[in-house]
C-alpha positions in Angstrom: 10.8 24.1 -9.8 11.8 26.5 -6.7 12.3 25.2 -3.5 9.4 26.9 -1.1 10.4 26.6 2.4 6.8 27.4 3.7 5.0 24.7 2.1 7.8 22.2 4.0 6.5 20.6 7.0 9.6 17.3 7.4 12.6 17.7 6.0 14.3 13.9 5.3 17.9 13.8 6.0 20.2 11.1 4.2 22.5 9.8 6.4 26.0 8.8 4.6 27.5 11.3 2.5 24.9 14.0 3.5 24.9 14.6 7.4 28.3 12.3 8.0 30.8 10.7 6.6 31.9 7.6 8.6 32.5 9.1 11.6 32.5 12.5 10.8 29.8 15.0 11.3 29.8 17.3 7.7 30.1 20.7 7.5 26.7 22.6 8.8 25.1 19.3 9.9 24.7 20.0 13.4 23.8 23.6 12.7 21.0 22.5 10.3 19.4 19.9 13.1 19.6 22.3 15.3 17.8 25.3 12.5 15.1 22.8 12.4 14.5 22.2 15.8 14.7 26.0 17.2 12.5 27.1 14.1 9.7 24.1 15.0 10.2 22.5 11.4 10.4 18.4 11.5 13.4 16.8 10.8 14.8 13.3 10.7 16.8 11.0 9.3 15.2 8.6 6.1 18.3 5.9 5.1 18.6 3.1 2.5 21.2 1.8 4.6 19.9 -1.4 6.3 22.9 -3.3 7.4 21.7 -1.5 11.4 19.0 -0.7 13.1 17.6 2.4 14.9 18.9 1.9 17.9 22.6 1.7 16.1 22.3 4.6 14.1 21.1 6.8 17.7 24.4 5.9 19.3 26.2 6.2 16.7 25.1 9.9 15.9 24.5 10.6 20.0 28.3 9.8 19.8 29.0 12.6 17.2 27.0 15.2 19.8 23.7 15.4 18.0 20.8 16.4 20.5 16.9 16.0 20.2 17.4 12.1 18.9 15.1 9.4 19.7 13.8 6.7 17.5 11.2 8.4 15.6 13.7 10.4 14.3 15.3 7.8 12.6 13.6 5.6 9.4 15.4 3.4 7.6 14.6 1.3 4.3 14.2 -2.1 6.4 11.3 -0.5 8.6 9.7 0.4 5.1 10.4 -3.4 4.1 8.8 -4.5 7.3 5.9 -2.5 6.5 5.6 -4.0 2.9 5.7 -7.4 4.3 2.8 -6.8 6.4 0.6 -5.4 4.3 1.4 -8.0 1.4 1.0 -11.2 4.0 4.2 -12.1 3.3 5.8 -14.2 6.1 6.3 -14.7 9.1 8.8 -17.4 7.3 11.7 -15.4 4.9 14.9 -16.1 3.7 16.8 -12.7 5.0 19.9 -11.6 3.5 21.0 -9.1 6.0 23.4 -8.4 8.9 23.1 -9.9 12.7 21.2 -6.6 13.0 19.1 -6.7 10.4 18.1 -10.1 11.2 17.4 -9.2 14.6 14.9 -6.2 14.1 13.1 -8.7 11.8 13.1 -11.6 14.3 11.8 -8.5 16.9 9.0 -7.9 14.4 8.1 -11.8 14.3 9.8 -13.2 11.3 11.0 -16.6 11.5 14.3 -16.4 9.2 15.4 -20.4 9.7 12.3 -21.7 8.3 12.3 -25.0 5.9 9.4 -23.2 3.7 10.0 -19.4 3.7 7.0 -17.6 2.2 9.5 -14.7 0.4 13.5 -14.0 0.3 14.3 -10.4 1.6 17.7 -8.9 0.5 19.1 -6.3 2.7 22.5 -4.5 2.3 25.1 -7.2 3.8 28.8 -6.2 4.8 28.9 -10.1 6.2 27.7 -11.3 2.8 29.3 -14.8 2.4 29.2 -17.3 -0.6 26.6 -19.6 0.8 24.4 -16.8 1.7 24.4 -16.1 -1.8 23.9 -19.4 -2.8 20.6 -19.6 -0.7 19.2 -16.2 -1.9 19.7 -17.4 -5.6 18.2 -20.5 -4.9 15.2 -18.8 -3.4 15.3 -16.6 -6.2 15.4 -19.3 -8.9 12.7 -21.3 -7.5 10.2 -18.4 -8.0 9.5 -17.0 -4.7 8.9 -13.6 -3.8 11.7 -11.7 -4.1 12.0 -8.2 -2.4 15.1 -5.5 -2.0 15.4 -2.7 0.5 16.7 -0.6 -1.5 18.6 -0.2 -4.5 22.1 1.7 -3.7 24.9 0.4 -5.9 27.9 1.3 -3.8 27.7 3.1 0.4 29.9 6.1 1.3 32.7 5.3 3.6 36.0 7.4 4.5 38.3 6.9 2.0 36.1 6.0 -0.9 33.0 3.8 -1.4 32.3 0.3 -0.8 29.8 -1.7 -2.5 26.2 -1.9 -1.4 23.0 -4.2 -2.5 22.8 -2.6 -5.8 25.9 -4.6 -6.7 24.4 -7.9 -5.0 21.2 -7.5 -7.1 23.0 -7.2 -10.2 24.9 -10.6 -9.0 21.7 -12.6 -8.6 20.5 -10.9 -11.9 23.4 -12.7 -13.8 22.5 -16.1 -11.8 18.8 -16.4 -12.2 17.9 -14.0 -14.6 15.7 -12.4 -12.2 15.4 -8.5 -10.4 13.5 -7.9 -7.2 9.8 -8.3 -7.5 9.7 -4.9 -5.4 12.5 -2.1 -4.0 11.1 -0.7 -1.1 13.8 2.2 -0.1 14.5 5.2 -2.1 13.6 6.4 -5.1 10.5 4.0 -4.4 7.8 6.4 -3.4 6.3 3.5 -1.6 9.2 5.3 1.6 7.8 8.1 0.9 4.3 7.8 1.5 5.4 5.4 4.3 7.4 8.4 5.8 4.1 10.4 5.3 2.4 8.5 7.4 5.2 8.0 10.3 5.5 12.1 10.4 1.7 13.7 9.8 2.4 15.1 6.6 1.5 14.7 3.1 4.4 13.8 0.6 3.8 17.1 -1.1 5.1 18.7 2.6 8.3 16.4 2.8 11.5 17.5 1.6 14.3 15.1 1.0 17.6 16.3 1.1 20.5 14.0 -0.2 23.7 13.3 -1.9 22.3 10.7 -4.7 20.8 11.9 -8.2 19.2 8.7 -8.5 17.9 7.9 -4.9 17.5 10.9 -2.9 16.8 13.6 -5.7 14.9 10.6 -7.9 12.7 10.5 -4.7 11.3 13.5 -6.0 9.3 12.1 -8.7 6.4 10.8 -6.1 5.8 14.9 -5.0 8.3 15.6 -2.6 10.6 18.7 -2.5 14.6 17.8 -3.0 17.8 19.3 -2.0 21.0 17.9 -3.9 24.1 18.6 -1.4 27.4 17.4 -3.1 28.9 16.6 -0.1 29.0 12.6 -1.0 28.7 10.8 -4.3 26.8 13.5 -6.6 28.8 16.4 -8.2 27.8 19.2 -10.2 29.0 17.7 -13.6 26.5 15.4 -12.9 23.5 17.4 -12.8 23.3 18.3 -16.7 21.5 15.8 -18.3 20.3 13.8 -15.0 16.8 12.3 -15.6 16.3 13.5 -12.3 16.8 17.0 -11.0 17.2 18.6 -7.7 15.0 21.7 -6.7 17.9 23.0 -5.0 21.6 22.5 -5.0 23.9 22.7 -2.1 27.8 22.4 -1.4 26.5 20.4 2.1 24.1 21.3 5.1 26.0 24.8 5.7 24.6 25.8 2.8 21.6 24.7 3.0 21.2 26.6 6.5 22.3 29.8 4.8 19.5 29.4 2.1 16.9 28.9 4.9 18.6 32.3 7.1 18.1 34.4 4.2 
């Protein structure tokens, strides 16, 4: 289907591979934030990435010049996962698989994560992943408790290539314990999505999601949201034919996109 720009109330911005690119601001990403923000149309960053916190991910794009940021601008997979846990009773004792950041904002939100009897085993994207902590999770895993993901990305954008992200750790436990997450929380679940909803006054139907990932972003889609497809990261256009999910726009990147809107 057609993009329609009026019936789009929050646009969703991925983070790696559409709006940066390690520490580089892509082409048109400032000038789309900024489109938004002067035409009165929401905008805000929605990222599978949980290996940091909101408060990271500000500095780190305040650093790169963008204006207009605070932290309801920025929603990641783990605050998604956090909601899941709460409304499933699943805690306050986990197993987390995460970084020192990630363990931190669930510690904030009252998680005990050193407890002899954790309730479920929570797997976050881990760049201080270590042997034992693999051991553990597989452990949990094995033994039959719940088991839950924060998203499903099989390798992150960084300069210079990609390196591997929890998609490639799930797959690991998979071939250990025979098992796969009981639940996926971030993207292309539509449980984000209608978490997003919620977080921005809108109905799915008035989000748009625009990222760099057929099978994330633009699979996103499937729950009612609108999708832009910018090949500025892991996607290209060979890719599209064939894709059991497809964008309802294409874009090189963001100064693209801001050209379709301007017309």
């Amino acid at each position: 289907m057609a993009l329609e720009l009026a019936g789009i109330k929050q646009f969703l911005l991925d983070m790696d591979g559409t709006f940066y690119l390690g520490d580089t601001l892509l082409p048109g990403a400032l000038d789309f934030w900024e489109l938004c923000h002067d035409r009165g149309v929401g905008c805000a960053f929605l990222t599978n990435n949980s290996s940091r916190g909101a408060e990271a991910y500000l500095a780190r794009l305040r650093k790169m010049g963008v204006p207009h940021l605070d932290a309801a601008r920025i929603f990641t997979s783990a605050d998604a996962t956090l909601l899941y846990l709460a409304e499933h009773r699943l805690g306050p004792s986990l197993l987390l698989v995460g970084t020192p950041s990630l363990e931190a904002q669930f510690a904030a939100a009252g998680y005990v994560l050193d407890g002899a009897e954790p309730r479920a085993a929570v797997l976050g994207f881990d760049t201080t992943l270590t042997y034992g902590k693999l051991t553990a999770l597989c452990q949990a895993v094995a033994a039959g408790l719940p088991y839950i993901a924060t998203h499903p990305d099989l390798v992150c954008p960084v300069d210079g290539g990609v390196i591997p992200d929890i998609g490639a750790t799930i797959a690991y436990v998979e071939a250990a314990t025979g098992r796969r997450p009981d639940a996926v929380i971030g993207k292309p679940n539509g449980y984000i999505a209608r978490a997003a909803a919620r977080r921005y006054g809108c109905a799915v139907e008035e989000l748009c999601m625009v990222g760099d990932r057929l099978y994330t972003d633009i699979a996103l889609g499937s729950c009612g949201c609108g999708t832009v497809l910018v090949l500025s990261g892991e996607s290209r256009r060979e890719d599209l034919p064939g894709a059991a999910h497809q964008p309802d726009l294409v874009c090189e990147n963001l100064a693209e996109l801001c050209a379709w809107i301007e017309d």
